[in-house]
C-alpha positions as CSV (number, residue, x, y, z in Angstrom):
1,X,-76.9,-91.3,-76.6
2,X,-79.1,-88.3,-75.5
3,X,-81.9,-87.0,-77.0
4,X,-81.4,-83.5,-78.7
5,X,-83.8,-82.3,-76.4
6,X,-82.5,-83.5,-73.2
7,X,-79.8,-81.8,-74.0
8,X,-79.4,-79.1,-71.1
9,X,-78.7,-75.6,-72.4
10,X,-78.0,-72.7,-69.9
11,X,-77.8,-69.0,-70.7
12,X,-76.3,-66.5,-68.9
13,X,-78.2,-63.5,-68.9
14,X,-75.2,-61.6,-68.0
15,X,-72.6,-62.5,-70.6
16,X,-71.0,-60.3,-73.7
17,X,-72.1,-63.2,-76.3
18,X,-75.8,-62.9,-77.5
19,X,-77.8,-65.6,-76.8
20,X,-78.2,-67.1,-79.8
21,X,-74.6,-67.9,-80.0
22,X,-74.5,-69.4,-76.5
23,X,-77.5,-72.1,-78.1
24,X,-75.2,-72.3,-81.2
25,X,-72.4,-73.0,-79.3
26,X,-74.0,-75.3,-76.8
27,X,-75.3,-77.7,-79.7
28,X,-71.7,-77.8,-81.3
29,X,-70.3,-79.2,-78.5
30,X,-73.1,-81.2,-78.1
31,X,-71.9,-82.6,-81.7
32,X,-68.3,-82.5,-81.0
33,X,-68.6,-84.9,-78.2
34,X,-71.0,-87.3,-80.1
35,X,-73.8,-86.5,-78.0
36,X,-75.5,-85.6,-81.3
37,X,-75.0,-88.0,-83.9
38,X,-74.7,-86.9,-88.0
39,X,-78.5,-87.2,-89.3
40,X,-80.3,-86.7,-85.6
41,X,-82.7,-84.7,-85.7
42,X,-83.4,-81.5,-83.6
43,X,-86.0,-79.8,-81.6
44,X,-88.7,-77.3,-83.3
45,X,-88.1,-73.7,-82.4
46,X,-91.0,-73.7,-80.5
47,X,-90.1,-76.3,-78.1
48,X,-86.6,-75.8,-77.8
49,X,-87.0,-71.8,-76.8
50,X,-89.6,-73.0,-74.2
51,X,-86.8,-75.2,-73.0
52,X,-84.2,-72.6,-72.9
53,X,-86.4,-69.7,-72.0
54,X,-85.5,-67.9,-75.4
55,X,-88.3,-67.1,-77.8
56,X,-88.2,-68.8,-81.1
57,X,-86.2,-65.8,-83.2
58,X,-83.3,-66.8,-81.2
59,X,-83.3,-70.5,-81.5
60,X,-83.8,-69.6,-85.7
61,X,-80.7,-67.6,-85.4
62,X,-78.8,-69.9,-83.7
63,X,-80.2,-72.7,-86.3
64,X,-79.5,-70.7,-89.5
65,X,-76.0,-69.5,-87.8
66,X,-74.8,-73.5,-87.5
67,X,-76.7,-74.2,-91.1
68,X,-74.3,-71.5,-92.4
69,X,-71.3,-73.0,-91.0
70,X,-72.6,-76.4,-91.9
71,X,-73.2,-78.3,-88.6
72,X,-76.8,-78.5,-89.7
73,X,-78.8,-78.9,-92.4
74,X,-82.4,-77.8,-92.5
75,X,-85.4,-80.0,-94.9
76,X,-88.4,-77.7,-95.7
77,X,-91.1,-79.3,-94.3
78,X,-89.1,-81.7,-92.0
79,X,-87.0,-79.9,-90.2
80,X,-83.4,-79.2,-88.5
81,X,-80.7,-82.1,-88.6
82,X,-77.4,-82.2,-87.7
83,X,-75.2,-83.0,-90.8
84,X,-75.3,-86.2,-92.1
85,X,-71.7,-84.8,-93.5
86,X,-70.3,-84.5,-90.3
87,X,-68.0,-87.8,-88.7
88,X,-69.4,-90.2,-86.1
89,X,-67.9,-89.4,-82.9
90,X,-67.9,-91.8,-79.9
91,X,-69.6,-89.9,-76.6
92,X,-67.1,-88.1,-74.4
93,X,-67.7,-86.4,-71.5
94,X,-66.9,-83.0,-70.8
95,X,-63.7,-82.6,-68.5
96,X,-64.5,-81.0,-65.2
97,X,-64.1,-77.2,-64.5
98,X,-60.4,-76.4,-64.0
99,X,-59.5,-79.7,-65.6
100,X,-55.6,-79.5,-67.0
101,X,-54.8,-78.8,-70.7
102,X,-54.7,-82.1,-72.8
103,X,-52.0,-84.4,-72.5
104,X,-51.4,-83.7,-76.4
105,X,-51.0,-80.2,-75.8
106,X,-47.9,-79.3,-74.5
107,X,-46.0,-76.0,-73.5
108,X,-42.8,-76.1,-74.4
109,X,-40.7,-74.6,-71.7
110,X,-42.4,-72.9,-68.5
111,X,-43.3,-69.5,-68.9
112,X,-40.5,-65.9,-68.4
113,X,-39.6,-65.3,-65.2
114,X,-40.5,-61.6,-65.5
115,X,-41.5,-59.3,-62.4
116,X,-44.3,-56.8,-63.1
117,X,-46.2,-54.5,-61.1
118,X,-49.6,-54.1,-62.2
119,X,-51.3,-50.1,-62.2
120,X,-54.1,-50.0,-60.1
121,X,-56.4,-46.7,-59.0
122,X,-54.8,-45.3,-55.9
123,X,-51.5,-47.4,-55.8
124,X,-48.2,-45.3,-56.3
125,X,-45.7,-47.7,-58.0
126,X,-41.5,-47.7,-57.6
127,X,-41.5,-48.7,-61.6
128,X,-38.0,-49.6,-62.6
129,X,-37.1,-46.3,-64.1
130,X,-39.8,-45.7,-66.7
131,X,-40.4,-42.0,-67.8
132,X,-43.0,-39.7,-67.4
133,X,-45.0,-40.2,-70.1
134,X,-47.4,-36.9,-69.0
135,X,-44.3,-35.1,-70.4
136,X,-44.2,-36.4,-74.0
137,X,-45.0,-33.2,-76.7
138,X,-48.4,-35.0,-77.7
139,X,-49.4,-32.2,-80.0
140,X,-45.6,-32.3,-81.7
141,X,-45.6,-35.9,-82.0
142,X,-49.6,-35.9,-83.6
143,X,-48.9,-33.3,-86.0
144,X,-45.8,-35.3,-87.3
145,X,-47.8,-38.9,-87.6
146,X,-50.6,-37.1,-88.9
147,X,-48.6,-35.9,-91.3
148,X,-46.5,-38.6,-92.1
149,X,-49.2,-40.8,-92.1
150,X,-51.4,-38.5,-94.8
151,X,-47.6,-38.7,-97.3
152,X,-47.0,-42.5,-96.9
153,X,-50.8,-43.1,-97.7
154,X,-50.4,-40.6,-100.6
155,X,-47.1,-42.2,-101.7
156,X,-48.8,-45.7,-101.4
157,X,-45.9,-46.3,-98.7
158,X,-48.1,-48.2,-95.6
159,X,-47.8,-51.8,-97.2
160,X,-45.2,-53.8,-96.6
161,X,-41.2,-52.5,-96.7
162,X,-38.4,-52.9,-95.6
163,X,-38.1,-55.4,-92.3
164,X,-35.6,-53.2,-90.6
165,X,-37.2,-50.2,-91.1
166,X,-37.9,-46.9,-93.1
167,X,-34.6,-46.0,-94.8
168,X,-35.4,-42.1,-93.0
169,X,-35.6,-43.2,-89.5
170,X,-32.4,-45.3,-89.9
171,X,-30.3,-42.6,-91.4
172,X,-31.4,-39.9,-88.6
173,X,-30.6,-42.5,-86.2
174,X,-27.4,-43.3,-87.4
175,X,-26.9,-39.4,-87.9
176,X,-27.5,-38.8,-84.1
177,X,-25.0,-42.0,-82.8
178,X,-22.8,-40.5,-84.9
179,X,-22.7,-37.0,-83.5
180,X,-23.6,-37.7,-80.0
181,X,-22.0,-41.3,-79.2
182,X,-19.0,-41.4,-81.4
183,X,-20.2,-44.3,-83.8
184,X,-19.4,-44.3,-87.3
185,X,-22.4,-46.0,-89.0
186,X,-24.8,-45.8,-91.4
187,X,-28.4,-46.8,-92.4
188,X,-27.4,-50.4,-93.3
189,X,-25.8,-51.2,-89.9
190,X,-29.7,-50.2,-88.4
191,X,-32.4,-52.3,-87.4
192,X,-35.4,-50.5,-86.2
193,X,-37.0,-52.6,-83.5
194,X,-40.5,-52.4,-81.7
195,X,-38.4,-51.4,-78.6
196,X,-35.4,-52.0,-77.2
197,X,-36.7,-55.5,-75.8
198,X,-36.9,-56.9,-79.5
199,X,-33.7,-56.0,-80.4
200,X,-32.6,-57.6,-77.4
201,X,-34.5,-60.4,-78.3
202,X,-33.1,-60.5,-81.8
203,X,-29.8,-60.5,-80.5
204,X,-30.6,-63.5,-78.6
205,X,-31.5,-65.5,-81.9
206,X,-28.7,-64.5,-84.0
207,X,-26.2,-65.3,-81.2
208,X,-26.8,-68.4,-79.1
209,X,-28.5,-71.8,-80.3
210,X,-29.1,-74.8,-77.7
211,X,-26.2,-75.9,-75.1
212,X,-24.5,-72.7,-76.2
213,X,-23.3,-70.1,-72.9
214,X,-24.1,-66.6,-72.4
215,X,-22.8,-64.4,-69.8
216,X,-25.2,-61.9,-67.6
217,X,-24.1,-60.3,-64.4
218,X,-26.0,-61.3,-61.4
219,X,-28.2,-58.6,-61.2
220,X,-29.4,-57.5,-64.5
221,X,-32.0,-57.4,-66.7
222,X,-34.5,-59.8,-66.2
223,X,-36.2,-59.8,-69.9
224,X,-32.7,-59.9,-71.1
225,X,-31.9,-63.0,-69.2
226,X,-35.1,-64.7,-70.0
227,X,-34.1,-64.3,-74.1
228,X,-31.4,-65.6,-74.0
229,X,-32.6,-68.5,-72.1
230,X,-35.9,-69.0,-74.6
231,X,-33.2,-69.0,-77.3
232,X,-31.9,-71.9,-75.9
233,X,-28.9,-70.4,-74.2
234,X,-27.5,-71.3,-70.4
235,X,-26.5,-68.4,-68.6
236,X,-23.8,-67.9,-66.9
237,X,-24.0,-65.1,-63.7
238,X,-21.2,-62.9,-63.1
239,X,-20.5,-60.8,-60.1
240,X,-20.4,-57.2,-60.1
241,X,-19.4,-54.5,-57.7
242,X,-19.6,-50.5,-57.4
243,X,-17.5,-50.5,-61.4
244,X,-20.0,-52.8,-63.1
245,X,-19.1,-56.6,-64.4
246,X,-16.2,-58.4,-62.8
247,X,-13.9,-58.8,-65.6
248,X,-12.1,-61.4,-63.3
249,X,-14.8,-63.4,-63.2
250,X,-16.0,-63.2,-66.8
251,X,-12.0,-63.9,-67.5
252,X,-12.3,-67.6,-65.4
253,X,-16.0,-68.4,-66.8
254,X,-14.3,-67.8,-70.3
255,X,-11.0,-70.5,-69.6
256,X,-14.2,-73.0,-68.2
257,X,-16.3,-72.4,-71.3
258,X,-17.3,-71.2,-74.6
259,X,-18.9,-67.9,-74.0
260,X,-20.8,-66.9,-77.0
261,X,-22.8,-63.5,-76.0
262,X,-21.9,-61.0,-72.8
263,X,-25.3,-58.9,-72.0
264,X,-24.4,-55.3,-70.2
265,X,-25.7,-52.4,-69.8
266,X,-22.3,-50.4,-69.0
267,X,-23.5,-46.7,-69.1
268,X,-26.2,-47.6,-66.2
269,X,-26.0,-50.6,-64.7
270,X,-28.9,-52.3,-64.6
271,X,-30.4,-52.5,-62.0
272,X,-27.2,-50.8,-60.0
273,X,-26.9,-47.6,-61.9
274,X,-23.5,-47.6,-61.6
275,X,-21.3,-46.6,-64.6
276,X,-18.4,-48.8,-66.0
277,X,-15.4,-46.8,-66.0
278,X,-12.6,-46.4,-68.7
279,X,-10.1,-49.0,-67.7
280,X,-13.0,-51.9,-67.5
281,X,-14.5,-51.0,-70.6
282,X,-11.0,-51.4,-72.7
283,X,-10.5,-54.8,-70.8
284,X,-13.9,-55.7,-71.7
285,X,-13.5,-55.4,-75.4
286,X,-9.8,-57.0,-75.0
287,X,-11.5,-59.9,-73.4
288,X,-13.8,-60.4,-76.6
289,X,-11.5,-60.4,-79.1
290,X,-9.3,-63.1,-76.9
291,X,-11.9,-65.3,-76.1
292,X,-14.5,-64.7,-79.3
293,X,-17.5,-63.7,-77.4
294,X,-19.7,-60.8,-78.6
295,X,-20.7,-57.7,-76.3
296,X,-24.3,-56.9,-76.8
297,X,-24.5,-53.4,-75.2
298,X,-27.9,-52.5,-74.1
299,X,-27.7,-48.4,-73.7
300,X,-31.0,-48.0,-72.8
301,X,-31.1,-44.7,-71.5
302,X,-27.8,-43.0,-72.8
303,X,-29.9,-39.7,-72.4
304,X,-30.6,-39.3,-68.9
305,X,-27.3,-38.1,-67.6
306,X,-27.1,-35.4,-65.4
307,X,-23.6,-34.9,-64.1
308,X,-21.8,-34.3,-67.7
309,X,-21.8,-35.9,-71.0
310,X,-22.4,-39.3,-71.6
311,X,-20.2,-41.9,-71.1
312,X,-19.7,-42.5,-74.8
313,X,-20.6,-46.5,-75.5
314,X,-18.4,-49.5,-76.0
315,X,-20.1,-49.1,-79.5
316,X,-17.9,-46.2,-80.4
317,X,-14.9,-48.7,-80.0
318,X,-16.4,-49.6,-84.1
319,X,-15.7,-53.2,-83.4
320,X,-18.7,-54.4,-84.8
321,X,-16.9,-57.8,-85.4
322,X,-17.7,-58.1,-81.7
323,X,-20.3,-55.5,-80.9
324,X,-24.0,-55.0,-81.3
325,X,-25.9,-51.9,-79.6
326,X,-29.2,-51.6,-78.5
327,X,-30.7,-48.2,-78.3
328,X,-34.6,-47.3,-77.8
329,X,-36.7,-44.0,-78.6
330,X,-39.3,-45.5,-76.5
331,X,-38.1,-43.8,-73.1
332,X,-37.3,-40.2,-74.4
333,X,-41.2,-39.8,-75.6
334,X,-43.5,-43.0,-74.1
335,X,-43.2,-46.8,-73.8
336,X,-46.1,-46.9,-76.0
337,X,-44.4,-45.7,-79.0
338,X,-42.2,-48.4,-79.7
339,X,-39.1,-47.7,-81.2
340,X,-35.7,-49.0,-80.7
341,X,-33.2,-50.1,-82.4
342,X,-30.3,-52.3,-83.2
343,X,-26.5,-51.6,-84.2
344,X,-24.2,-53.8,-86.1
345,X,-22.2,-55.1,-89.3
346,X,-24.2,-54.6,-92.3
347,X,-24.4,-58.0,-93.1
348,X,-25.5,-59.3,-89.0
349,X,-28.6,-56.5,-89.4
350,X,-29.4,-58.0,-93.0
351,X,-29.7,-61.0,-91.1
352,X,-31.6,-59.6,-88.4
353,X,-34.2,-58.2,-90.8
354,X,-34.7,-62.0,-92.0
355,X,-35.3,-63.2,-88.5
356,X,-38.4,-60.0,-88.4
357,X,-39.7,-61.0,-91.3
358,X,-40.7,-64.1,-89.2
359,X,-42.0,-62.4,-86.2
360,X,-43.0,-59.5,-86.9
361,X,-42.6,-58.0,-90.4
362,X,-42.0,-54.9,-90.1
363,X,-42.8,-51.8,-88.1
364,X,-45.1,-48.9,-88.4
365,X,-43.9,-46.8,-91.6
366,X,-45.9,-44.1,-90.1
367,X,-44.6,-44.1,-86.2
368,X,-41.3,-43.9,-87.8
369,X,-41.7,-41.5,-90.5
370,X,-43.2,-39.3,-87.4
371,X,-40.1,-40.2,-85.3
372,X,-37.4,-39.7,-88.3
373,X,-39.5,-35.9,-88.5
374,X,-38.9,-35.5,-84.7
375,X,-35.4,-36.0,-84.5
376,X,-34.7,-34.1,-88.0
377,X,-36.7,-31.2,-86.7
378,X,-34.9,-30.8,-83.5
379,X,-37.8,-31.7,-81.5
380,X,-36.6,-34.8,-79.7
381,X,-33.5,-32.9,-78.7
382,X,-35.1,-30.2,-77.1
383,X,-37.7,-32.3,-75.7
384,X,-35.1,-34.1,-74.3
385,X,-33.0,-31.2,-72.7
386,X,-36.5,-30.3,-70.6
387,X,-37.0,-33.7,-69.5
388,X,-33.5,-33.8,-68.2
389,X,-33.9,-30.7,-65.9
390,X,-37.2,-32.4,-64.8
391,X,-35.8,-35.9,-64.1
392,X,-33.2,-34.2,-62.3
393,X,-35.1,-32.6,-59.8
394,X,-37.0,-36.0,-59.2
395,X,-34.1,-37.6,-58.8
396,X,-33.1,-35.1,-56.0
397,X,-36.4,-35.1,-54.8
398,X,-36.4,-39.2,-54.5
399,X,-33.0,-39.2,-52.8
400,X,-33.6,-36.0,-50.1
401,X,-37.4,-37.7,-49.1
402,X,-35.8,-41.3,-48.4
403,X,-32.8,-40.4,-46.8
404,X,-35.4,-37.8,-43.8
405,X,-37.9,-40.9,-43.9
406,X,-36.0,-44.2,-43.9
407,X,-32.6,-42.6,-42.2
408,X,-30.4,-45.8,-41.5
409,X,-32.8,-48.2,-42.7
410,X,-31.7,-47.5,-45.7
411,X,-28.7,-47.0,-48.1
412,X,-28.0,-45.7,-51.7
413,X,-25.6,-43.8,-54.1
414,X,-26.9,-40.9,-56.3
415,X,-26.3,-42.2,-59.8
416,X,-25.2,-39.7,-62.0
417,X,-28.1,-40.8,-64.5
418,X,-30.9,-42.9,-65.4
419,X,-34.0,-42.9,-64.0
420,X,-34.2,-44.9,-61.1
421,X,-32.4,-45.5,-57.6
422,X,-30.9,-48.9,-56.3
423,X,-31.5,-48.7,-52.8
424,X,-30.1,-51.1,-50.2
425,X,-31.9,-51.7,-46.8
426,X,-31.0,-53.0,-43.7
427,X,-30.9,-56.4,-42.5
428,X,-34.2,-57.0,-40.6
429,X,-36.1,-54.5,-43.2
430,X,-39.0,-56.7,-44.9
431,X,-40.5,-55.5,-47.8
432,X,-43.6,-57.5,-46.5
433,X,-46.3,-57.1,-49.9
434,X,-49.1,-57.6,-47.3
435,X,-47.9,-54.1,-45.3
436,X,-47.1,-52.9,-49.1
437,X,-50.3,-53.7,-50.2
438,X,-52.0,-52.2,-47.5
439,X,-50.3,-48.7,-47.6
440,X,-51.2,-48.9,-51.7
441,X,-47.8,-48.9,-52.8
442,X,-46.0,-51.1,-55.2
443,X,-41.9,-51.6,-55.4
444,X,-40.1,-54.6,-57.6
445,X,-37.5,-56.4,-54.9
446,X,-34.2,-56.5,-55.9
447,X,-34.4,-60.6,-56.1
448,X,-36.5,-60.1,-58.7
449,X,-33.4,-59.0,-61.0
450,X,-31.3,-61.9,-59.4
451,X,-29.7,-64.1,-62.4
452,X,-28.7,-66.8,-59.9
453,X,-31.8,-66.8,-57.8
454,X,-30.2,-65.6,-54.9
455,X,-32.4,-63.3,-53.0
456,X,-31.2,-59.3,-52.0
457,X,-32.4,-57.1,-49.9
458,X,-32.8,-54.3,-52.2
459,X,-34.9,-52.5,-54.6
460,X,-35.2,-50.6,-57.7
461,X,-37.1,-47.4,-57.1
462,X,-37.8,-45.6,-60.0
463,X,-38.5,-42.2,-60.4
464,X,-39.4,-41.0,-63.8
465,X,-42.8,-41.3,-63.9
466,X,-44.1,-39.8,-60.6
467,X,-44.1,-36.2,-59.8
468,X,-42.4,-34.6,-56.8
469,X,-45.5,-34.7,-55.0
470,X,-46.3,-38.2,-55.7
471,X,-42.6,-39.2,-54.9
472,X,-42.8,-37.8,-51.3
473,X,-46.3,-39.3,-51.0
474,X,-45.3,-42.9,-51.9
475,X,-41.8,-42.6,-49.8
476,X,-44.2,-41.6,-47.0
477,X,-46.0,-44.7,-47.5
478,X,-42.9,-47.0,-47.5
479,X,-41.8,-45.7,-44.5
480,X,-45.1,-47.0,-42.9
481,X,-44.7,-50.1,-44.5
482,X,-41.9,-50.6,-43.3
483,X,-42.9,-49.7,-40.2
């Protein structure tokens, strides 16, 4: 066993942590590895500063900081000991740098598979269809939380409530699916959810178990995917075309296997855009009550449409037996306001508010009193109907600035909503993230949404969040990525 004092301590001058807490530190794992034994005794002040090259105040704070949490002990007139309390440990050694994790701890499962394009100064990114949020009314939406937040602290209403969400927000949610998507609800068939990727994720866990099947088009989602799969669930990829899901091949995967869930996101596909008309929506419900699957619907951006009214939503069919909606909040204001929700039977979102009471809680009674004031005020409508006109013109913008700068190197469809473009290039077009990363711009690839793997020459472009300056700019920039 060392001597205390040939222990080696090293401080770096440079680090956040004071310096007493790096000695502290240091002679804890000295302990923890039995290179200090309970009852040894430690250096004066004095001669262990000189040693370090701290003055003797620090080495005191570091001492009094581990007497406090009882690694040492200190004797007047004797001295500083490590704790004769504390268990004889055999010497180990320390593992080298960039050693692996303990065999005894283990990560379960290997992590999402979930692409993401990091921000960085000067890089214009292709997002996939997230808004502006420059746009959101910051001085409407402060004076509502302050104010909600001022009457739920007067009320004593900011402890803990009800898992699914203030009884306000969910009536004026279920007020507004009820006047603009044609569902007949009411505040018990709402969960609010932090986002629409929680209530995605709830419907994961009340749905599918281990060994169970869920169905998931071959380009979708990819947080969806990855839910169900971390729920336990294997998934099952069917085709699609310019109509959305093949029913035909949902139909055969159904006579192979049990399919418990079908994940889709009709209004606009994701990541197509493309809308699922009529005829295939009325097959697609026929097709769960035959086989006993359950359609979770993700509409997650039933407000950005420009050509007409919305498509109303599968939802609207009220077949809650084998229905549940997703909705969000998140997009019409900012991502960072997180707010979705999630439709179903009364007794499936009683259930779901169980599952947040183990994950979560609740939400923010003040973020949703603020919301509930926003949509019962009129405020998130008309927001809305400015953002559209705005979104619009993006979108035009997007679609007019790729079609003069790629010309046939590319290919795409105006969607007639949503927030984003699904463009197809060429064979022999790379999206090479060396030549990306040199021209400072950032773009998802279309494998990246792939549920079987297979890779696609496409990509996602979003155009929400950029301007119609910034849009031209970073198109100019593809093209001389792509060369």
């Amino acid at each position: 066993m060392l001597r205390p004092w040939d222990l080696h301590i090293t401080l770096d001058r440079e680090a956040a942590q004071p310096a007493y807490l790096q000695i502290a530190h240091a002679i804890m794992d000295g302990i923890k590895r039995g290179r200090l034994a309970p009852g040894s005794a430690l250096p004066g002040t004095r001669e262990l500063g000189q040693k370090v090259g701290a003055n003797r105040k620090t080495i005191q704070q570091a001492y009094e900081e581990l007497v406090a949490q009882g690694w040492l002990t200190a004797e007047a007139k004797r001295g500083t000991f490590v704790s004769a309390a504390l268990p004889v440990v055999e010497e180990v050694h320390a593992p080298p740098p960039h050693a692996p994790a303990a065999a005894g701890f283990l990560l379960r499962r290997a992590a999402p598979n979930l692409p993401y394009v990091p921000a960085k100064r000067g890089v214009l990114v292709f997002d996939d269809g997230a808004p502006d949020t420059r746009l959101m009314p910051a001085p409407l939406v402060a004076r509502a939380w302050r104010r909600a937040l001022l009457e739920a602290s007067r009320k004593n209403l900011l402890g803990y409530g009800d898992p699914r969400g203030i009884l306000t927000l969910r009536e004026a949610v279920a007020d507004m699916l009820n006047t603009d998507r044609g569902l007949n609800v009411t505040a018990e068939n709402i969960c609010i959810t932090r986002g629409s990727q929680m209530a995605i994720y709830l419907a994961s866990r009340l749905l599918v178990q281990s060994g169970d099947h869920a169905a998931i088009e071959t380009l979708s989602y990819p947080p969806a995917r990855e839910a169900f799969i971390a729920a336990g669930a294997q998934t099952v990829a069917i085709g699609l075309d310019e109509q959305g899901m093949c029913l035909d091949e949902l139909e055969e995967a159904c006579r192979r296997q049990r399919i418990r869930a079908v994940y889709v996101t009709p209004h606009h596909q994701f990541p197509t855009t493309v809308t699922m008309p009529p005829e295939r929506r009325i097959r697609l419900l026929a097709l769960a009550e035959e086989h006993a699957f359950v359609i979770v619907e993700d509409d997650y951006d039933h407000e950005f449409h420009f050509a007409h009214r919305p498509v109303l939503p599968l939802a609207s069919a009220q077949n809650w037996e084998r229905l549940l909606y997703i909705g969000s909040l998140s997009k019409l204001l900012s991502p960072s306001l997180r707010i979705g929700y999630l439709v179903g039977a009364a007794d499936v979102i009683a259930r779901a508010g169980a599952e947040i009471m183990m994950i979560d809680r609740q939400g923010d009674p003040a973020t949703e009193a603020a919301a509930a004031e926003l949509m019962r005020d009129g405020v998130l409508k008309s927001h809305t109907r400015k953002v559209l006109r705005l979104y619009e013109a993006r979108r035009e913008c997007l679609a007019e600035a790729l079609s003069a700068g790629l010309g046939d190197k590319a290919s795409f469809s105006v969607p007639q909503g949503g927030l984003a473009l699904w463009v197809n290039f060429a064979p022999g077009i790379m999206l090479a993230p060396a030549a990306l990363a040199a021209q400072k711009i950032g773009i998802t690839p279309g494998q990246a949404f792939a549920t079987n793997g297979h890779g696609t020459n496409d990509a996602r472009l979003g155009f929400g969040s950029m301007n119609e300056a910034e849009l031209r700019d970073a198109v100019a920039r593809l093209v001389r990525a792509l060369g």
